[in-house]
N, CA, C and O atoms as CSV, one atom per row, in Angstrom:
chain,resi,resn,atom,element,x,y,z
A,1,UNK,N,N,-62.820,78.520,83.664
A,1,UNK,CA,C,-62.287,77.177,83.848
A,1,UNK,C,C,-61.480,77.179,85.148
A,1,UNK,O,O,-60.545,77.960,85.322
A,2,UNK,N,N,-61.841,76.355,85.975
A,2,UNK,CA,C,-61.023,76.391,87.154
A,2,UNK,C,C,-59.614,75.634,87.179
A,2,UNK,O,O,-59.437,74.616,86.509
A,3,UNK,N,N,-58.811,76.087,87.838
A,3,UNK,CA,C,-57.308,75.377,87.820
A,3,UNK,C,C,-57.342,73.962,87.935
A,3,UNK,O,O,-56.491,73.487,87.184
A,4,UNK,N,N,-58.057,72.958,88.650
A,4,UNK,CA,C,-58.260,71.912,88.415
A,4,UNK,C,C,-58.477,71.535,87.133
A,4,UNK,O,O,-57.656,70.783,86.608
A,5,UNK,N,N,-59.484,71.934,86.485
A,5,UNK,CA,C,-59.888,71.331,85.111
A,5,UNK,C,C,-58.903,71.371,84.229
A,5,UNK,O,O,-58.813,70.415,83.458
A,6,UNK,N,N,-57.633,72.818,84.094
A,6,UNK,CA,C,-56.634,73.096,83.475
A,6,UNK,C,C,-56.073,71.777,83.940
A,6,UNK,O,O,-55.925,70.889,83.101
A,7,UNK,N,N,-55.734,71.557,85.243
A,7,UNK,CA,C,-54.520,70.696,85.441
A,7,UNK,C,C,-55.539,68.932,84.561
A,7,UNK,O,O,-55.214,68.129,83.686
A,8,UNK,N,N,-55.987,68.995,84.883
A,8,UNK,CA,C,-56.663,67.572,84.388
A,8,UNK,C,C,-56.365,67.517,82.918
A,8,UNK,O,O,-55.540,66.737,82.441
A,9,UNK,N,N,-57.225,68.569,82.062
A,9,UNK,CA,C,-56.537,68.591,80.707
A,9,UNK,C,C,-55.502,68.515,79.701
A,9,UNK,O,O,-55.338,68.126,78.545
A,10,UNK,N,N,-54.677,69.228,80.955
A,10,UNK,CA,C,-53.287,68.807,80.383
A,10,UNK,C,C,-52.319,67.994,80.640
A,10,UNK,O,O,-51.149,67.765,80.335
A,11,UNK,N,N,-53.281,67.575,81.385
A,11,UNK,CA,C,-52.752,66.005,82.005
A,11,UNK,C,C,-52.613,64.925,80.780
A,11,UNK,O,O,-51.681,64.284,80.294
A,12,UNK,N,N,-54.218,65.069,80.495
A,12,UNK,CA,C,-55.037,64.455,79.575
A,12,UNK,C,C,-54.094,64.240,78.512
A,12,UNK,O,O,-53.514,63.232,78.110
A,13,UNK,N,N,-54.090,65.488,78.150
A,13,UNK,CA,C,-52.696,66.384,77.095
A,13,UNK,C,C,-51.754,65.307,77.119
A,13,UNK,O,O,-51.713,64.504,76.187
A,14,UNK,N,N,-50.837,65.206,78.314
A,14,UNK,CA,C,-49.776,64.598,78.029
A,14,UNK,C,C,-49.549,62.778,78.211
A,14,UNK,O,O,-48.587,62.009,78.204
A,15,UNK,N,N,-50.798,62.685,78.343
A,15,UNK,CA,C,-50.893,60.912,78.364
A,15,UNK,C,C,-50.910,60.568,77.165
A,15,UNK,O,O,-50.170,59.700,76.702
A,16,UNK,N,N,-51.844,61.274,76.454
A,16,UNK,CA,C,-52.220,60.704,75.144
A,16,UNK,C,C,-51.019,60.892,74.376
A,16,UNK,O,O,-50.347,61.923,74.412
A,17,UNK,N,N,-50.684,59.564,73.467
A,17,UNK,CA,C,-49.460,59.201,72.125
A,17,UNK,C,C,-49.137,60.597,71.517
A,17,UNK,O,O,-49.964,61.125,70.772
A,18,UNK,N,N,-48.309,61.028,71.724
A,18,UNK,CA,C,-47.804,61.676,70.603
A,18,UNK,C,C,-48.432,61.815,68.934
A,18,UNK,O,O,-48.786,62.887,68.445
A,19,UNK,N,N,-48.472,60.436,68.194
A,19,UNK,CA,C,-48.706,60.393,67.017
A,19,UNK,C,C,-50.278,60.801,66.835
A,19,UNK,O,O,-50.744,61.314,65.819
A,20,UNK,N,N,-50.883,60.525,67.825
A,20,UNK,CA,C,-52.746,60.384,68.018
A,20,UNK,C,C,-53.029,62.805,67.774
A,20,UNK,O,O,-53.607,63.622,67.057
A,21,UNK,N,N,-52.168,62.732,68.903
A,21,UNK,CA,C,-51.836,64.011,68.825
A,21,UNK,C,C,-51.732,65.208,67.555
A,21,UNK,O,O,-52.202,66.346,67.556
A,22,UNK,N,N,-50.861,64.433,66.385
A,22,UNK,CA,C,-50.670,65.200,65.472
A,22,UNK,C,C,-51.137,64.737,64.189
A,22,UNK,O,O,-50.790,65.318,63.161
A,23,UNK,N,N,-52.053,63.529,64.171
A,23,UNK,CA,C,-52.408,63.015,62.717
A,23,UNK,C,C,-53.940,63.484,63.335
A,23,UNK,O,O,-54.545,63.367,62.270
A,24,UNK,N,N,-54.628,63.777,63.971
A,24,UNK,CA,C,-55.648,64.202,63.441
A,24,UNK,C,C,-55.745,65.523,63.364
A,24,UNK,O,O,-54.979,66.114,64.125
A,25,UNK,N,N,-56.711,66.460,62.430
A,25,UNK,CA,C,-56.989,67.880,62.094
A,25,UNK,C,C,-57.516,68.472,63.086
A,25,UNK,O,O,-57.963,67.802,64.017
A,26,UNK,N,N,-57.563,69.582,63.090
A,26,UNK,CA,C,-57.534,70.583,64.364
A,26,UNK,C,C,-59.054,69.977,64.974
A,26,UNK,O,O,-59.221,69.661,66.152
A,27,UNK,N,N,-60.004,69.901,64.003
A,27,UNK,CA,C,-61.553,69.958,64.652
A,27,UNK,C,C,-61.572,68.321,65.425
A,27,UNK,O,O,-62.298,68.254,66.417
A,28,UNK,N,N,-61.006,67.343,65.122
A,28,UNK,CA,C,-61.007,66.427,65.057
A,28,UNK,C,C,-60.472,65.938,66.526
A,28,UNK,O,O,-61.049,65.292,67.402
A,29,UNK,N,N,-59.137,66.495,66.466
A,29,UNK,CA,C,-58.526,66.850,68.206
A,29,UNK,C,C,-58.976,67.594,69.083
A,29,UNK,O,O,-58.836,67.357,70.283
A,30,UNK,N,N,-59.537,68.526,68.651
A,30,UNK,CA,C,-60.461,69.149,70.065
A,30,UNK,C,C,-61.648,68.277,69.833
A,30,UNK,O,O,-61.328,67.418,70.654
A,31,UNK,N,N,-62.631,67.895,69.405
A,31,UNK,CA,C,-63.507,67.014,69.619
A,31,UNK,C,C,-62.939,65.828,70.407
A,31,UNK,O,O,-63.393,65.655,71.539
A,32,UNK,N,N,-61.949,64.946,69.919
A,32,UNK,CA,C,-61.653,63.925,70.802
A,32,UNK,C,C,-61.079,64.164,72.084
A,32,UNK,O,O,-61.604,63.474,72.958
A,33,UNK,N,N,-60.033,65.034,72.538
A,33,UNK,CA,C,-59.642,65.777,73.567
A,33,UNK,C,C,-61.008,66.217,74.558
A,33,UNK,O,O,-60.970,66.063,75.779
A,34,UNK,N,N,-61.949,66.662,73.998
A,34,UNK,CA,C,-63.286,67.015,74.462
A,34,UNK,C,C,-63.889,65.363,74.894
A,34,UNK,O,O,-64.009,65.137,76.098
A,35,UNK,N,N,-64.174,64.491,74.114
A,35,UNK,CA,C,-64.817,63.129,74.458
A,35,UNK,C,C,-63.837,62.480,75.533
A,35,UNK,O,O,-64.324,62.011,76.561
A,36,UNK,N,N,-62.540,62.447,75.323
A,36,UNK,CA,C,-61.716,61.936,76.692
A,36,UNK,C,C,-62.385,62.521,78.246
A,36,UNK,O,O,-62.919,62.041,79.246
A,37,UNK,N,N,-62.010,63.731,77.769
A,37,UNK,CA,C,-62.342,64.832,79.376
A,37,UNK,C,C,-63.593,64.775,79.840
A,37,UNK,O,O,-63.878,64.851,81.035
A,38,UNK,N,N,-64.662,64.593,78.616
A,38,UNK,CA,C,-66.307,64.273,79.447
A,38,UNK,C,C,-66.206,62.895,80.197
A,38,UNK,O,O,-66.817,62.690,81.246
A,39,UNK,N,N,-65.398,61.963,79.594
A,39,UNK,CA,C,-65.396,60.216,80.400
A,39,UNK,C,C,-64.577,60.789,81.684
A,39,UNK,O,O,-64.348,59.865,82.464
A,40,UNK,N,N,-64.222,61.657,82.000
A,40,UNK,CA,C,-63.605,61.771,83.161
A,40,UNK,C,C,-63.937,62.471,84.049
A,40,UNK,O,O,-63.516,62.402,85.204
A,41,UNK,N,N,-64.710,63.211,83.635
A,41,UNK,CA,C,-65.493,63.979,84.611
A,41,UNK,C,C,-66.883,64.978,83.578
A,41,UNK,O,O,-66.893,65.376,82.413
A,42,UNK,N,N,-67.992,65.080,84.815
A,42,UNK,CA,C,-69.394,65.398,83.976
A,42,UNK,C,C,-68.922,66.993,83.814
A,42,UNK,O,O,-68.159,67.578,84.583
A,43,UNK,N,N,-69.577,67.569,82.597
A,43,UNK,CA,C,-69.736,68.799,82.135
A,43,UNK,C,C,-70.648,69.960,81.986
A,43,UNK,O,O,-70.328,70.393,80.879
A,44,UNK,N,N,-71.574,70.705,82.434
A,44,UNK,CA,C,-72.219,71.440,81.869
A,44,UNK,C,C,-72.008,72.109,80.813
A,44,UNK,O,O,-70.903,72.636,80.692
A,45,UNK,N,N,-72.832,72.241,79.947
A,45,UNK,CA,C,-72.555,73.008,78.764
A,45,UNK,C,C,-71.747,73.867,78.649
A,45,UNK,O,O,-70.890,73.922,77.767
A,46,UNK,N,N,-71.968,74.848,79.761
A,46,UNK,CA,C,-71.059,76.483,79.831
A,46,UNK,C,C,-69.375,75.984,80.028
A,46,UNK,O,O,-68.387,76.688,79.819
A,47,UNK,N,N,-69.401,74.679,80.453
A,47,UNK,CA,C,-67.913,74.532,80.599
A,47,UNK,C,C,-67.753,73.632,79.448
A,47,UNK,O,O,-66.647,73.884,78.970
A,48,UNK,N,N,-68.233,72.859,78.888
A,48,UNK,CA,C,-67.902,71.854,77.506
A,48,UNK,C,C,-67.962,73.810,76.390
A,48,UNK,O,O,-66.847,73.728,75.875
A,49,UNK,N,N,-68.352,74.738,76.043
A,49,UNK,CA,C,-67.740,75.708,75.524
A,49,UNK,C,C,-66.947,76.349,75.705
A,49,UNK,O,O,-66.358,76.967,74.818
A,50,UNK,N,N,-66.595,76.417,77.324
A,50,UNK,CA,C,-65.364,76.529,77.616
A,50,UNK,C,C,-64.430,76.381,77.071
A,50,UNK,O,O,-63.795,77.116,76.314
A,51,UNK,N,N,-64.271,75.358,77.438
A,51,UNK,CA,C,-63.121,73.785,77.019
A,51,UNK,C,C,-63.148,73.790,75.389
A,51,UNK,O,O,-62.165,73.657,74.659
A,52,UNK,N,N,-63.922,73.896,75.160
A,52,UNK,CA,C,-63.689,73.733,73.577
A,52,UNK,C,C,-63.433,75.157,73.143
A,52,UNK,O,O,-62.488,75.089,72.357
A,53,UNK,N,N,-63.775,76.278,73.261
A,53,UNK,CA,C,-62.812,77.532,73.073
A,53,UNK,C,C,-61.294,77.636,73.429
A,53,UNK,O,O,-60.406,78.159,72.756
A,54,UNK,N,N,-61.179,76.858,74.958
A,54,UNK,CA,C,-59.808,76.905,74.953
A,54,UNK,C,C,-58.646,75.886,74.106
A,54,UNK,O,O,-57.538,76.174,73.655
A,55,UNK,N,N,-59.516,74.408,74.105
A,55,UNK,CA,C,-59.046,74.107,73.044
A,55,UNK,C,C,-58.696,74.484,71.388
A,55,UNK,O,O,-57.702,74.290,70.689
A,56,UNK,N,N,-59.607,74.917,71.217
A,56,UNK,CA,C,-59.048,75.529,69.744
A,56,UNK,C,C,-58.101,76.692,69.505
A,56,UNK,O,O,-57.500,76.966,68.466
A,57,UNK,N,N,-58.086,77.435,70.888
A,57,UNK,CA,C,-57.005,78.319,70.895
A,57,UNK,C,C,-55.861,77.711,71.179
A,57,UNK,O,O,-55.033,78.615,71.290
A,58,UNK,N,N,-55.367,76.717,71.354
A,58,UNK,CA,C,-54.504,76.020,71.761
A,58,UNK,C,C,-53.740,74.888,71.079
A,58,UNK,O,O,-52.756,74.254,71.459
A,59,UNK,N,N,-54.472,74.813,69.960
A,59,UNK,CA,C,-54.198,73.384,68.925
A,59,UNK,C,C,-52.912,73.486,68.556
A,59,UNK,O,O,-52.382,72.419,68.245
A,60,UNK,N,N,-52.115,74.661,68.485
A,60,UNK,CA,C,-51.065,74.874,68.093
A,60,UNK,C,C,-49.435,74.822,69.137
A,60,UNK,O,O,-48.258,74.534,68.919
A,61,UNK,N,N,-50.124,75.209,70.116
A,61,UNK,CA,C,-49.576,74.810,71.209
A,61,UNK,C,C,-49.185,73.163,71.963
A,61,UNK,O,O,-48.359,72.732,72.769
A,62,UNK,N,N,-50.453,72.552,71.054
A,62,UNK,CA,C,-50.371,71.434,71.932
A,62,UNK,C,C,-49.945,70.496,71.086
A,62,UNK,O,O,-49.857,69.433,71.700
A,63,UNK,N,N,-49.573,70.362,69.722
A,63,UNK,CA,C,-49.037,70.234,68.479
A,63,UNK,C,C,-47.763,70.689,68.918
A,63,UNK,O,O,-47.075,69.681,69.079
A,64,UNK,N,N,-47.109,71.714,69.193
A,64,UNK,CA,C,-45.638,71.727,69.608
A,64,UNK,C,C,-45.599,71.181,70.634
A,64,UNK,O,O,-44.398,70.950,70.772
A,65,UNK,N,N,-46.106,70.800,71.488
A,65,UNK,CA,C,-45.460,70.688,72.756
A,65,UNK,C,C,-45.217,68.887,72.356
A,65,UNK,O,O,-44.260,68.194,72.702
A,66,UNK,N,N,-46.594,68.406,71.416
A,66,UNK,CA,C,-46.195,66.561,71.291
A,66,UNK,C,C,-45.200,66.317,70.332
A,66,UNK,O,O,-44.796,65.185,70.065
A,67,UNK,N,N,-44.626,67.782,69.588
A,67,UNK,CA,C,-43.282,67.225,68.873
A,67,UNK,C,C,-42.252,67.432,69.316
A,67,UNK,O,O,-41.256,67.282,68.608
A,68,UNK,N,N,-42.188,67.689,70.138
A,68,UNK,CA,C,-40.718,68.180,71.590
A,68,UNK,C,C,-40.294,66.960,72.131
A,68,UNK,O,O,-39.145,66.776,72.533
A,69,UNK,N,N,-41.870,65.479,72.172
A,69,UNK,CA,C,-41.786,64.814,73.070
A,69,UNK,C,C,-40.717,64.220,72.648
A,69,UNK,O,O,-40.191,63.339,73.328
């Protein structure tokens, strides 16, 4: 994943509501987190598994960081 795409994502990350953030279930938020980031830029596969590996390693992370807000 290149540093751009990081920075975009967690961009992504921090636009989106807080509440949107933590009421849906883990599979549910990386899928939608995933459908935001394809409307924003195109994907090849090898990077939509990417992205979705790093997302799921991360659900927990990104769950604390929207209850800090």
């Amino acid at each position: 994943m290149t540093p751009t795409m990081l920075r975009q994502l967690w961009s992504l990350i921090e636009m989106t509501q807080t509440n949107l953030l933590l009421k849906l279930d883990d599979a549910s938020l990386v899928q939608w987190l995933l459908k935001q980031f394809k409307q924003e830029r195109s994907l090849n596969q090898e990077e939509v598994h990417i992205l979705n590996d790093y997302l799921n390693n991360r659900v927990s992370l990104i769950r604390d960081l929207a209850e800090q807000r």
